[in-house]
C-alpha positions as MATLAB code, in Angstrom:
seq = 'XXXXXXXXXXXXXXXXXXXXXXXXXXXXXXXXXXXXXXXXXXXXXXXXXXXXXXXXXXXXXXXXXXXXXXXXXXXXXXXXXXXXXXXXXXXXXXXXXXXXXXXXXXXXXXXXXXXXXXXXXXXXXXXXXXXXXXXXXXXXXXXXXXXXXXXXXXXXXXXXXXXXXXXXXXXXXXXXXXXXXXXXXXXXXXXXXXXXXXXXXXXXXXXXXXXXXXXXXXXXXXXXXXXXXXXXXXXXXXXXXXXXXXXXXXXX';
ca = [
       0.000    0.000    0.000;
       2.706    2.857    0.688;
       4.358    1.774   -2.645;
       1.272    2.186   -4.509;
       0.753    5.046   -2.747;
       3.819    7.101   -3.210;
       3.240    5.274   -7.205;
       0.392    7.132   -7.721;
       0.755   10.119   -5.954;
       3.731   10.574   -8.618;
       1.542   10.009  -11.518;
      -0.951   12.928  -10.137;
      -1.202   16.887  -10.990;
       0.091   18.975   -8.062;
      -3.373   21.142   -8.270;
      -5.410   17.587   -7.569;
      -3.443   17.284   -3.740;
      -5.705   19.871   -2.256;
      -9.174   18.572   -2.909;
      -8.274   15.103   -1.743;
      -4.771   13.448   -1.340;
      -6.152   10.270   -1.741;
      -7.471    9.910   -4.797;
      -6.847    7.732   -7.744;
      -4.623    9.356  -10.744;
      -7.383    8.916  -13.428;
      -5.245   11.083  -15.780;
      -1.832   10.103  -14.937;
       0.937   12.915  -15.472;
       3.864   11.016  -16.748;
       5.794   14.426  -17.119;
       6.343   14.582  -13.211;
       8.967   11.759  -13.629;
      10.569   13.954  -16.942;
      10.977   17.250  -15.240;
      12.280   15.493  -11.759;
      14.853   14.401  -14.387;
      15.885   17.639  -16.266;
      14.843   20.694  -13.750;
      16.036   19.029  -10.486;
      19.641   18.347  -11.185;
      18.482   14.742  -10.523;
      21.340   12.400  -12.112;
      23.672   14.869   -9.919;
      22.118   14.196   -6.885;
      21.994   10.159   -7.841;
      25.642   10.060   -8.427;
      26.561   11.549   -5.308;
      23.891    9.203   -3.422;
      25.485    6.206   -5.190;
      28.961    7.528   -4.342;
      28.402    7.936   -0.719;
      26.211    4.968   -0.225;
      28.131    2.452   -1.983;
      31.719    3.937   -0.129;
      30.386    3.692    2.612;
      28.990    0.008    2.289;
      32.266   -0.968    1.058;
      34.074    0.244    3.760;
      31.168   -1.815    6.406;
      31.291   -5.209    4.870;
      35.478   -5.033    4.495;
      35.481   -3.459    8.344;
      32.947   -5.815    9.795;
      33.650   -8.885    7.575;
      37.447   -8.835    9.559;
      36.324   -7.422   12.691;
      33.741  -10.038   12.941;
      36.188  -12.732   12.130;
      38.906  -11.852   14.638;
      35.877  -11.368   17.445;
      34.129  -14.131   16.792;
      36.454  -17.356   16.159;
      39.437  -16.160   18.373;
      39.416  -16.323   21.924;
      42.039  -14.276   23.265;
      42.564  -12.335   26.167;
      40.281   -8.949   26.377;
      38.556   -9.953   23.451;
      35.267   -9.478   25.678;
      36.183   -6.411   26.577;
      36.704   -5.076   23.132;
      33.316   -6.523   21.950;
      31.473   -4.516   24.491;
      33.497   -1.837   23.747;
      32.345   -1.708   19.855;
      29.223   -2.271   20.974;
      29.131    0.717   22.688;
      28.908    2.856   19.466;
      25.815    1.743   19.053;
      24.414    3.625   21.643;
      25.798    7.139   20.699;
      23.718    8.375   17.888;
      25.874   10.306   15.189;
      23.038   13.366   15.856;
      24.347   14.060   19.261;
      28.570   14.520   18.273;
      27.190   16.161   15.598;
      29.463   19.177   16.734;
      32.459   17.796   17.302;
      31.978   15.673   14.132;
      31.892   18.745   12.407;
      34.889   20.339   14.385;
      37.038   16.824   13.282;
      36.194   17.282    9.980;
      37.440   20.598    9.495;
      40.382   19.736   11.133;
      40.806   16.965    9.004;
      39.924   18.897    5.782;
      37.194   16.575    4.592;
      34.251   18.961    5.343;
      32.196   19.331    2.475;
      33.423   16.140    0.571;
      31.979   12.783   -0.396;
      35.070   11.269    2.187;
      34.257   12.809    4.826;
      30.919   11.599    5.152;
      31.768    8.567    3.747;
      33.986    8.151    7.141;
      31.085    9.228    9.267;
      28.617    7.057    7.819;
      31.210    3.553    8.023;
      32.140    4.645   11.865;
      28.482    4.830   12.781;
      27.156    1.651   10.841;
      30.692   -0.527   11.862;
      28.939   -1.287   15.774;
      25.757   -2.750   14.319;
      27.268   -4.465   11.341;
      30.206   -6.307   13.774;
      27.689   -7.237   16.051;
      26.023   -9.028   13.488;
      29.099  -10.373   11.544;
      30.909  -11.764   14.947;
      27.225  -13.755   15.649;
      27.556  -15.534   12.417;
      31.181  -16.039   12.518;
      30.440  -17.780   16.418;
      27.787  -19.847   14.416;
      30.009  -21.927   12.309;
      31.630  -24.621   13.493;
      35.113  -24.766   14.544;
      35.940  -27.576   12.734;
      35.888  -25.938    9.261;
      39.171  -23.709   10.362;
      41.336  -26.586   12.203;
      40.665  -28.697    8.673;
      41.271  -25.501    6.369;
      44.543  -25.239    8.762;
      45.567  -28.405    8.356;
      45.354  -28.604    4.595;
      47.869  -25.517    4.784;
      45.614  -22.269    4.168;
      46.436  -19.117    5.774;
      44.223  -16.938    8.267;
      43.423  -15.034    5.147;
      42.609  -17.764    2.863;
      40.580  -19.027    5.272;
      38.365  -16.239    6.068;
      38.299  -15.241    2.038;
      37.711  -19.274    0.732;
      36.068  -20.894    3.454;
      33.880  -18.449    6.399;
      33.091  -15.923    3.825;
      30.694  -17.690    1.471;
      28.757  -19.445    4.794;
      28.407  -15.752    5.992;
      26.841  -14.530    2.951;
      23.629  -13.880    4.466;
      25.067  -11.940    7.496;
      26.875  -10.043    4.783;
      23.248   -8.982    3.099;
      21.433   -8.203    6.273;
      24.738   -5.818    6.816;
      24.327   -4.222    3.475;
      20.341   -3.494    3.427;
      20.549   -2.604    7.192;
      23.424   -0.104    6.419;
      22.123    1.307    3.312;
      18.846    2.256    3.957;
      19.074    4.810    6.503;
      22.598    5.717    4.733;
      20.476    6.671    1.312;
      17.727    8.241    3.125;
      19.393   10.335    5.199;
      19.006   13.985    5.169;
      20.561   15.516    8.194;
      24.323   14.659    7.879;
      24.374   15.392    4.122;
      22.809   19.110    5.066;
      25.378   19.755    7.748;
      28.491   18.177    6.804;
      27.740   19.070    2.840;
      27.717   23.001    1.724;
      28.690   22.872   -2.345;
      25.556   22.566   -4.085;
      27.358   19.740   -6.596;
      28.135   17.858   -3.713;
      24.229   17.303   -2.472;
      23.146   13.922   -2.096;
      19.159   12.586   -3.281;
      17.285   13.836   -0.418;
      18.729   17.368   -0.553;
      18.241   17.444   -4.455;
      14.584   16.856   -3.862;
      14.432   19.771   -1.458;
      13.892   21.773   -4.439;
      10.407   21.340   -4.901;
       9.403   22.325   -1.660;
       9.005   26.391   -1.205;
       7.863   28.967    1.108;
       4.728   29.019   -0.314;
       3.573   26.328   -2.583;
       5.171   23.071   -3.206;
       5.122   20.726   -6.240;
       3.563   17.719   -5.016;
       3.617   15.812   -7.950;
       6.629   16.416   -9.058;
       8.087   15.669   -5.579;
       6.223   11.911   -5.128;
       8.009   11.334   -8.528;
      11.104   12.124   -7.142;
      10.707   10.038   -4.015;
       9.875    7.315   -6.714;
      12.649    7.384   -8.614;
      15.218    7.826   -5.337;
      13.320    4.248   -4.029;
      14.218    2.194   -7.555;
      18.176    1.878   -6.140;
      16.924    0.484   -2.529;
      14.543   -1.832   -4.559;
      16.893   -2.929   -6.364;
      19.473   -3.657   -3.830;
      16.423   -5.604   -1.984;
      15.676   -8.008   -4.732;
      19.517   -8.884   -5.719;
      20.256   -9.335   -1.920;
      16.648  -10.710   -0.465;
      17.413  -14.297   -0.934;
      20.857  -14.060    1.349;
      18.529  -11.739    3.776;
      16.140  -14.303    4.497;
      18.271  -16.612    4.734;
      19.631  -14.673    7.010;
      17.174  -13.357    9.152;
      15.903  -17.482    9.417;
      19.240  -18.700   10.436;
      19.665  -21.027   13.668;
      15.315  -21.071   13.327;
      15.516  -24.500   12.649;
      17.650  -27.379   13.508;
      19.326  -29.482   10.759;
];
């Protein structure tokens, strides 16, 4: 229902919202989607989304994938300790260090760039995604290293040949938890990004709102068109995610 809402309150004349926002888009506008395409600056505002989002999902799964491996098949001393302390990050929300955030990033000259909130994005999402990396690293038996070890492959080779493809669906719930609230985000981008070029999606779309009057239409079919990547990204990776979310439901 909120798909075919947002569906057809894209295909409908801005003029139509105020009588009733509900109704059906007998005559559909089609040109909503065309001038969200050439007025707004839209493929802009994609790449930058696309940029950010898929930096800083590349950084996550690399960061977690090892962090995960090291925390949850080695048992070494502190390695408790240094669990609870990732953990930790996931009760600071980036919101509230938004300020000193800010302050490092000057510092560190990346205010205003793709990198810089790139880094801000993989430091906030890295708690989360370890958590859930070192739970399916503990689920695999132990077995599988001391034979990989014995037939001569390295720690690396045997995280890269042998763990990795059994944590597969850890790896998707990581991605489409991490990426959704990375491409919808609005705050960050708005402090932490000042150079019109360097807007991501959701600032792009603030374009159709005004003091005044605002382009309904025009905006759903927006919104539409910044949903297709998540979509996407949810049908390539939704097999791995339930398997993932279903793991250890069942006994084999």
């Amino acid at each position: 229902m909120p798909v075919f809402f947002l569906f057809n309150s894209a295909l409908r004349e801005t003029s139509s919202f105020a009588s009733n926002p509900f109704v059906l888009a007998r005559d559909p506008h089609w040109e909503n989607f065309q001038q969200v395409w050439s007025d707004g600056e839209f493929v802009i505002y994609l790449k930058n989304s696309l940029i950010v989002t898929g930096g800083s999902l590349t950084l996550i799964l690399i960061l977690a994938l090892g962090a995960g491996f090291v925390l949850g098949r080695y048992e070494f001393k502190g390695n408790g300790l240094v669990f609870g302390f990732v953990l930790t990050g996931m009760l600071i929300p980036a919101k509230l260090a938004i300020l000193p955030l800010f302050i490092q990033l000057k510092w560190m000259h990346l205010l205003d760039s793709h990198i810089g909130l790139i880094l801000v994005y993989a430091s906030g999402a890295l708690p989360a995604a370890i958590f859930i990396m070192s739970g399916f690293f503990r689920s695999l038996p132990i077995d599988l290293d001391s034979a990989a070890r014995i037939d001569g492959a390295s720690e690396l080779q045997l995280l890269r040949q042998v763990l990795t493809p059994l944590v597969r669906p850890g790896l998707a719930i990581v991605a489409i938890y991490s990426a959704i609230p990375i491409w919808n985000d609005f705050f960050l981008p708005l402090v932490l990004l000042q150079s019109p070029e360097n807007k991501t999606i959701m600032q792009g779309l603030t374009v159709f709102f005004g003091q005044y009057a605002s382009q309904w239409g025009i905006l759903f079919a927006g919104l539409t068109m910044a949903a297709l990547p998540l979509i996407v990204l949810y049908l390539v990776l939704s097999e791995q995610f339930i398997k993932g979310l279903t793991a250890g439901a069942v006994k084999g």
